[in-house]
N, C-alpha and C positions, 0 to 999 in steps of 0.2 A: 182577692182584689175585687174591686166595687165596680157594679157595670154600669149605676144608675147615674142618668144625665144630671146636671148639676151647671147651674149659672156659677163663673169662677176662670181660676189659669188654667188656661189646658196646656200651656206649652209657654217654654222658656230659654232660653238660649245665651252665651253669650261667642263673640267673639276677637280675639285676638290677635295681631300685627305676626308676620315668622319671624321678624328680627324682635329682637330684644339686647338692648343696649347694656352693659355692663358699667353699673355705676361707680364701679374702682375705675374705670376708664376716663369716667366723667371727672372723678377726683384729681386723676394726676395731673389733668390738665389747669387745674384747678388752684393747688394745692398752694404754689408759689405765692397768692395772695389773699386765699378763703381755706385756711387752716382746718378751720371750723367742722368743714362738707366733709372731714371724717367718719364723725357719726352717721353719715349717713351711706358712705358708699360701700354699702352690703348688699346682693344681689344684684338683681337686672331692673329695668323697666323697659315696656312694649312700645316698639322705634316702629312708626308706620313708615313703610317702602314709600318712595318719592313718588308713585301715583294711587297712595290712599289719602284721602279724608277721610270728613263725616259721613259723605253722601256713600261713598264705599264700602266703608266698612259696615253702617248698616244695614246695607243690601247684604248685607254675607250675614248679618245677624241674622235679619228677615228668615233670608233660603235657609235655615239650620232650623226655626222655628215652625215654618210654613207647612213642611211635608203632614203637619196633624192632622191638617182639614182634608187632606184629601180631594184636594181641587175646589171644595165650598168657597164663595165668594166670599170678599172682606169688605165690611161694609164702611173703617174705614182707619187709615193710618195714620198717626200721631208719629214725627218724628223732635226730639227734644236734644239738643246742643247750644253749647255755649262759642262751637267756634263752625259754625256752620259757612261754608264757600259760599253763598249767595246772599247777599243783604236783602235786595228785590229781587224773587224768583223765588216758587214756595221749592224747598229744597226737598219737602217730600213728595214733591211730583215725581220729579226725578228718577227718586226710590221706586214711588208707586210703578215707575214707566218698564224700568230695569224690573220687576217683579211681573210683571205681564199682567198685574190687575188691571178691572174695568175701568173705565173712565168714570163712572159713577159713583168709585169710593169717594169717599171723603177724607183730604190728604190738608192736613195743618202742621207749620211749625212752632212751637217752643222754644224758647229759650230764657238767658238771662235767669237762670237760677239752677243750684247746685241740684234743687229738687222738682223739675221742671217736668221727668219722665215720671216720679210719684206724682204728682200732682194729676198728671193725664191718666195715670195708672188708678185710682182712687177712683177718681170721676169715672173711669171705662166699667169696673167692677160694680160699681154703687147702680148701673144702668142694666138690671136685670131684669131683662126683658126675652123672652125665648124666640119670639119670631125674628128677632135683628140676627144678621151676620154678624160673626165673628169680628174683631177689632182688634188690631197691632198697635201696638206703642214701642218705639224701636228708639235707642239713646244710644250714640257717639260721641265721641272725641277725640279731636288733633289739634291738641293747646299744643301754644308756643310759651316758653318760657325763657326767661331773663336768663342765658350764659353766666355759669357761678351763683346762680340760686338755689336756696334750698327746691324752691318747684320743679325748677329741671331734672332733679333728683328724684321726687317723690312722684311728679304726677308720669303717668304712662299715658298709651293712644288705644283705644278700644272701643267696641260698644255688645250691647246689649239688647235684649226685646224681649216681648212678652205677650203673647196671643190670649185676649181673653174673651168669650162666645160662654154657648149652652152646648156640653157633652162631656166627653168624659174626664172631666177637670180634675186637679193634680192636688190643686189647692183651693179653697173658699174662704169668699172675705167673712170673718168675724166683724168685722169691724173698723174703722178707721177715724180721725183724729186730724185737725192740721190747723195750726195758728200762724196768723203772721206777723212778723217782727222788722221794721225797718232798722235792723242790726246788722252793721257793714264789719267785716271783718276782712273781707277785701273786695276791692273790685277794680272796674277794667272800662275807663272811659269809650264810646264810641269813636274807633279810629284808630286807635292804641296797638298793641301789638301786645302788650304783657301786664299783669294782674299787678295790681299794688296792696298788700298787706298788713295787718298790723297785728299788733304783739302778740304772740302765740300766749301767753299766760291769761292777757282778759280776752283773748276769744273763749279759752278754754271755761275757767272763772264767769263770764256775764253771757255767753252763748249758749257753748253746752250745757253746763251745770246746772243753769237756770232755764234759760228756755224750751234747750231739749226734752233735758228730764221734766218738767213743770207738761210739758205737751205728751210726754211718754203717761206721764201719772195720771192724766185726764181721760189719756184712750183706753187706760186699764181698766180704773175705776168705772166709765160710761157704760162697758160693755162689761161689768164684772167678772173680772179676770185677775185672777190672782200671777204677782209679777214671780212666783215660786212657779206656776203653770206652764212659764214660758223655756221651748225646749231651744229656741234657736233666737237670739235676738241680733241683727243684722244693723250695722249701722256706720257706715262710711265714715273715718276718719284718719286725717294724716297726721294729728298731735300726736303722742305717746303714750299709751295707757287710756284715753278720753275713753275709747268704747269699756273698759273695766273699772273705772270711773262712775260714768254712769250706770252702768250694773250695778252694783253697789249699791247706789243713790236710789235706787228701785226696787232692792231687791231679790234680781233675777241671780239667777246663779250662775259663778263667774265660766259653769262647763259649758255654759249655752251660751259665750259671746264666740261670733262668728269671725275669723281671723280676715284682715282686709283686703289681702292678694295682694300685698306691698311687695315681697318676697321677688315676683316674677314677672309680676306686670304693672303695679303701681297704682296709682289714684286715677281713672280715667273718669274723672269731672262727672255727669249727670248723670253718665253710665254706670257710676260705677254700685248706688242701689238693686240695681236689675241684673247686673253680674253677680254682684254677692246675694243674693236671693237666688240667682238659677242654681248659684254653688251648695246652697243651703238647703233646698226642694233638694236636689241631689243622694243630701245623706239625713233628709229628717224622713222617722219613723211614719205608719201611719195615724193619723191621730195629734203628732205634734204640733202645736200651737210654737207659730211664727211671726216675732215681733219687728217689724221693717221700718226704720225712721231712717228719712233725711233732713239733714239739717241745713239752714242757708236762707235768709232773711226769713227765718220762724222755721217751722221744723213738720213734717208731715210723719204720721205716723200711721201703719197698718197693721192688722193683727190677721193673721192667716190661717189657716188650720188644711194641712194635711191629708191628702186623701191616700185611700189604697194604689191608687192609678201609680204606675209606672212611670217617669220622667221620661219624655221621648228626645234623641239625641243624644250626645256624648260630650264628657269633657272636652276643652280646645285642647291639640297636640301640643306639648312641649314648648317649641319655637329652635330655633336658632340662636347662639349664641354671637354678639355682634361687641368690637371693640375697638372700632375706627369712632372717633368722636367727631371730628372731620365730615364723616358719611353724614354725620348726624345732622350739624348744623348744617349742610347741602341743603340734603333732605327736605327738614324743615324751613327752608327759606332765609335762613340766617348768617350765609355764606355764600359769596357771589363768584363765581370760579370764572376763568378765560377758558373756556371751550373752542374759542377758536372760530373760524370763517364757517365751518360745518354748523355750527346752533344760529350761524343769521339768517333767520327765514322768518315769514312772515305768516304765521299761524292765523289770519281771520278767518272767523268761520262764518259762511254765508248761512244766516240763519231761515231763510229762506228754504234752501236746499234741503236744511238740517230736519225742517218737517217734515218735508215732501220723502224725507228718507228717514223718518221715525222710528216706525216698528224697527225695519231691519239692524240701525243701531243702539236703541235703545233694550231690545229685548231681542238681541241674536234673531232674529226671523228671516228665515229662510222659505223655499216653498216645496212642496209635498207634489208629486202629480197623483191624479185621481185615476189615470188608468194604468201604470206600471208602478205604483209609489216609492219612484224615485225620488231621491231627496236630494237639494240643491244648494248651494246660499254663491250669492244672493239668489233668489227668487227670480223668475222671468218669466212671460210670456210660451216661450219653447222649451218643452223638455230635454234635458240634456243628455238623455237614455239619446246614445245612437241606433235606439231598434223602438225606442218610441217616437220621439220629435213631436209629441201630442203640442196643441196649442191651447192654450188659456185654459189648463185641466189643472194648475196648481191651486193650490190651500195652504194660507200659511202657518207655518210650524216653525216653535222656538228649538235652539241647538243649547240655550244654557245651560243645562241638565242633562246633554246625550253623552252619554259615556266616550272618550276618545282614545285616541293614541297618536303617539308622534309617525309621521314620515321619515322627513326631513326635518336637517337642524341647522343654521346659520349663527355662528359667534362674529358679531360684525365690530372692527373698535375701530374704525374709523366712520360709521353715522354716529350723530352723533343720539345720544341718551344721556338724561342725567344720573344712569347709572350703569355705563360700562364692560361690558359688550354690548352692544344691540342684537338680541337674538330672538329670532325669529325662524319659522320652517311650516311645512305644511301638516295638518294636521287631517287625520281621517276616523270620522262619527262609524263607533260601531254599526250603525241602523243605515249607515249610508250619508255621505256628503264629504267631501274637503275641500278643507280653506286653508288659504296661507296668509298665519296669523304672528301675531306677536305672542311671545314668554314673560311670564313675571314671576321673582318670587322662586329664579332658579338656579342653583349653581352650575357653572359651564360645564363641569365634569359629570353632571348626572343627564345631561339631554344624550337620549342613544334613541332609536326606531324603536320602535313597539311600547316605548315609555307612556303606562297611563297618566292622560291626566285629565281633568276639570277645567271649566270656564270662571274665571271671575270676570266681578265689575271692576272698572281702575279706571284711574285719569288718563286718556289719549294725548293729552295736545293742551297745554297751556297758552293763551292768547298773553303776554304778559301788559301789552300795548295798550289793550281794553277791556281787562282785567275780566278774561273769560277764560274757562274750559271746556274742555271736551272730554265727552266718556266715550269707552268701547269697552267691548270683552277681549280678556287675554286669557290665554291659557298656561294653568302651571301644574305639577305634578301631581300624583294622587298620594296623600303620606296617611301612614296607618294617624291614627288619633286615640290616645291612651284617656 
């Protein structure tokens, strides 16, 4: 293994939703008038739980990612979607805020392109320079699609990241490539709720065929690489055959087309580049040359090459198998259910308040006392050691990473939730502190005392009135990850 520092990916990640909807599910609701969604409903695709988004789930990318640096600062975060919860609000602040980075990083959104996270991803790498911190570029999705479409079927909810800095990097750019093409194959007016398409045959015929491959053969040729060279060639598509297709059309050989994750999780839109790239650093050799194109109004391409370095992280576990179609459409907004006198409340959040109390929900912060270090949340002025009661001795410290375990447990079905029990209990920080918190992401029969579990980020509290949310941390199990 290589010890020597190197501008390039040090670290990669992706992650995915624990349910996973079963697309025989989706079919038989289906069936009575789209025949057709046979062909497709084989396997699952990745159902985000009713308080993920984009903003979520890429914080979970992030944290999987982040442990490389070993506390080094980030100088600065790119997050890229197409269905990002805020119009006005940079959405990677957010991120940035739930990650505990500086207020100094530098946090931009992308979107409106299938290749939105290559794009940033290109630009991060081509910028080798040794004295900058390190830089994330972190890509989500929670599209909605059209009920009885093929989309509903193909595309899943996920995301991905990708940390690129100077040390001990996994992968290095060779080279990269990007043309663009104002070629609609679909799109999704401002306001809309769902993508409008056209023919699968000339996307496949005047997009792929020609513009991909036409931008695939420019980054080989530019940087003299022969397309027999290539050991992994990675390249998002929901057509049939297109990624072996264009192999072909190239060259490369058809052992080195990298399969889509249709299988288990689906097409998760900008992310899903930097997912099948983390899958592929995974099992390429050292030394192998790695070919990464997106495609979507013109096609970006990257040529990678392989280091000794180890891939830090692991596969995402499994998931859950999920076959309420019902859940589904809840979930994603596209099912309006009577809840009852229990869900009329009045969610406004004083934003005001919502400053003045930042750290502590934004990035679990809690406080630390400096002469008994006891640990607290929230945080106060008096320590809550009945043998200290020190005054204004706390430091604040984050809980999102302290190892926990359960208390207590509450299954509540009469608050209400949009997903049924409301449960919640107290939870207690190995290193010291308990909170009584909310659960997600857990089935009623496994919460027992001593159960470990982790903090995630998740939606709190939907404003629907003024079309706001709220985040907090919940806490959910700890499960092995294969």
């Amino acid at each position: 293994m290589t010890s020597q520092s190197e501008h390039g990916l040090l670290a990669t990640s992706r992650y995915v939703p624990r349910l996973r909807l079963e697309r025989s599910d989706i079919y038989a609701q289906h069936r009575w008038m789209a025949p057709g969604l046979r062909s497709l409903a084989k396997g699952q695709r990745a159902m985000a739980n009713w308080d993920e988004d984009a903003v979520t789930m890429a914080v979970e990318a992030c944290r999987l990612a982040l442990p490389v640096l070993d506390g080094q600062p980030v100088s600065a975060l790119t997050l890229a979607s197409t269905s990002l919860p805020f119009a006005e609000r940079i959405n990677a602040g957010i991120v940035a805020s739930a990650l505990g980075l500086q207020a100094a990083t530098t946090v931009q959104d992308v979107a409106s392109s299938a290749r939105a996270a290559t794009t940033a991803l290109i630009h991060a790498l081509q910028q080798a320079d040794a004295a900058t911190p390190a830089g994330l570029i972190v890509a989500a999705e929670r599209r909605t699609a059209k009920p009885a479409s093929p989309q509903e079927m193909l595309q899943g909810d996920g995301a991905a990241s990708a940390v690129v800095g100077t040390g001990l990097a996994i992968a290095t750019l060779v080279g990269a490539h990007s043309e663009y093409a104002d070629f609609v194959d679909h799109f999704r007016e401002t306001g809309q709720d769902y993508d409008y398409g056209w023919e699968e045959r000339w996307t496949r015929e005047e997009g792929y065929l020609k513009i991909a491959v036409n931008t695939l053969k420019t980054c080989l040729a530019r940087h003299q690489v022969s397309a027999l060279d290539i050991a992994h060639f990675v390249m998002p598509a929901t057509l049939p055959k297109v990624n072996e297709v264009v192999a072909k059309r190239l060259g490369i050989a058809s052992t080195a087309v990298e399969t889509v994750l249709s299988d288990t999780v689906g097409d998760i839109g900008c992310a899903q580049p930097l997912a099948m790239l983390d899958a592929a650093l995974r099992r390429a050799q050292p030394g192998a040359l790695i070919l990464l194109a997106a495609f979507g109004n013109g096609c970006d391409a990257l040529l990678l090459r392989r280091t000794g370095v180890p891939c830090p992280g692991q596969e995402p576990a499994p998931g859950k198998s999920e076959t309420s179609y019902l859940k589904y459409l809840a979930f994603s907004g596209q099912l309006s259910l009577e809840w009852g006198m229990r869900a009329e409340m009045d969610n406004k959040t004083a934003l005001t308040a919502a400053w003045r109390d930042h750290a502590r929900v934004a990035h679990f912060e809690g406080g630390q006392c400096t002469q008994c270090a006891t640990i607290q949340f929230p945080g106060s002025r008096i320590c809550v050691n009945p043998d200290c009661r020190a005054q204004d001795t706390q430091t604040p410290i984050s809980l999102a990473d302290a190892p926990a375990r359960v208390l207590s447990h509450t299954s509540d079905f009469l608050a209400y939730t949009p997903h049924p029990p409301f449960q919640f209990g107290h939870i207690d920080f190995d290193a010291g502190g308990r909170v009584l918190m909310e659960f997600t992401d857990t089935d009623q029969e496994e919460l027992q005392p001593g159960l470990p579990v982790r903090m995630v980020y998740r939606v709190k509290e939907y404003d629907p009135k003024r079309g706001f949310r709220r985040y907090f941390w919940k806490a959910t199990p700890v499960r092995s990850i294969v």
